[in-house]
N, C-alpha and C positions, 0 to 999 in steps of 0.2 A: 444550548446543549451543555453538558458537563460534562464528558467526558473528556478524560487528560493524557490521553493517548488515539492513536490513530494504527490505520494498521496500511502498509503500500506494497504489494508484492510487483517485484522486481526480478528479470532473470538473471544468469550469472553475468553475462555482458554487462546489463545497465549496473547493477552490483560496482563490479570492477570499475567502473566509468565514473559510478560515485567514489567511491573511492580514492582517483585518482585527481577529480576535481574539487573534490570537499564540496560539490551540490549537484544536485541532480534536476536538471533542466523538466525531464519530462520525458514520457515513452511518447512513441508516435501521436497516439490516441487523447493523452494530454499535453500536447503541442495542438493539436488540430480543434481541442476542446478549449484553450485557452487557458487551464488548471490542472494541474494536479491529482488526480483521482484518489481518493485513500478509503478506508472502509474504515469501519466500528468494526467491537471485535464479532459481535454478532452478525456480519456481512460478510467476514472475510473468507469462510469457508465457499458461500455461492460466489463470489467475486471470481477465487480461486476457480471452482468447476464452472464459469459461465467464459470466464475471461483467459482463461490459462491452462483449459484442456488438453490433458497425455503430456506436459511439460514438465519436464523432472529438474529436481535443484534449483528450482523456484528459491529464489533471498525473500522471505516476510520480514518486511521491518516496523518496530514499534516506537512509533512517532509522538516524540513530546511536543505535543499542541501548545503549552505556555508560551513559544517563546515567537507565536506567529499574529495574535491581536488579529486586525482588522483583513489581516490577508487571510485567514481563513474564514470559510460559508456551510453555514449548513443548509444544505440544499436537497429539494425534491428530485429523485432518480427511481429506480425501479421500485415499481409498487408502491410510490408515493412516499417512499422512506427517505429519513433525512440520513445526507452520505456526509462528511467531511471531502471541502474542495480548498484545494492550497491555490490561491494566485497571486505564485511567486514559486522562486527555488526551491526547495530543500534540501537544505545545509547538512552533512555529514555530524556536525553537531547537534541537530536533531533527534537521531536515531539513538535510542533509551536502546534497544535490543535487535537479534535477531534469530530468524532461526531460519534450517533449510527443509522448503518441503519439499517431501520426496513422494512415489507414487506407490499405492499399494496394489496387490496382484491384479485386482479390478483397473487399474487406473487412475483411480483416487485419489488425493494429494492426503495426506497425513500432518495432521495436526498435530501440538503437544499435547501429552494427557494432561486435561484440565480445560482446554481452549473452548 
């Protein structure tokens, strides 16, 4: 794969938690998976509504993949698509960006215009 970014939604707890460790171990889910879960940008709106339903102030963070080499995989997940899987930390030095999604009247999480 090529692309040079990743995309990891996190709530404001795990957020603050990076923050306060300069890396982020893992949510539940990638503690028990043994990786990191991140998405493409074309994954991260379903990630969002499959994985982080009605949860408002979701942290998306935009994850510079250059600096992880062999600790990252591109691997088959839903529907056969290749996902970005980190195994190992990620470092607060990683994160290129962020933004906060928030939920629209439906429920929705909101993207930026462009996304």
């Amino acid at each position: 794969m090529t692309d040079l970014f990743a995309y990891k939604i996190l709530t404001k707890d795990q957020y603050d938690q990076l923050k306060a460790d300069g890396a982020f171990k893992g949510a539940p889910v990638d503690l028990a998976d043994g990786y990191i879960h991140m998405s493409t940008r074309e994954q991260a709106a379903e990630t969002a509504a499959r994985h982080f339903a009605g949860q408002d102030h979701l942290v998306m963070l935009m994850v510079d993949l250059a600096p992880f080499g062999d600790a990252l995989k591109w691997e088959e997940s839903r529907g056969g698509a290749l996902f970005p899987h980190l195994y190992g930390e990620l470092p607060l030095s990683a994160v290129a960006g962020k933004v906060i999604l928030r939920l629209d009247e439906q429920g929705r999480h909101l993207f930026p215009a462009g996304f």
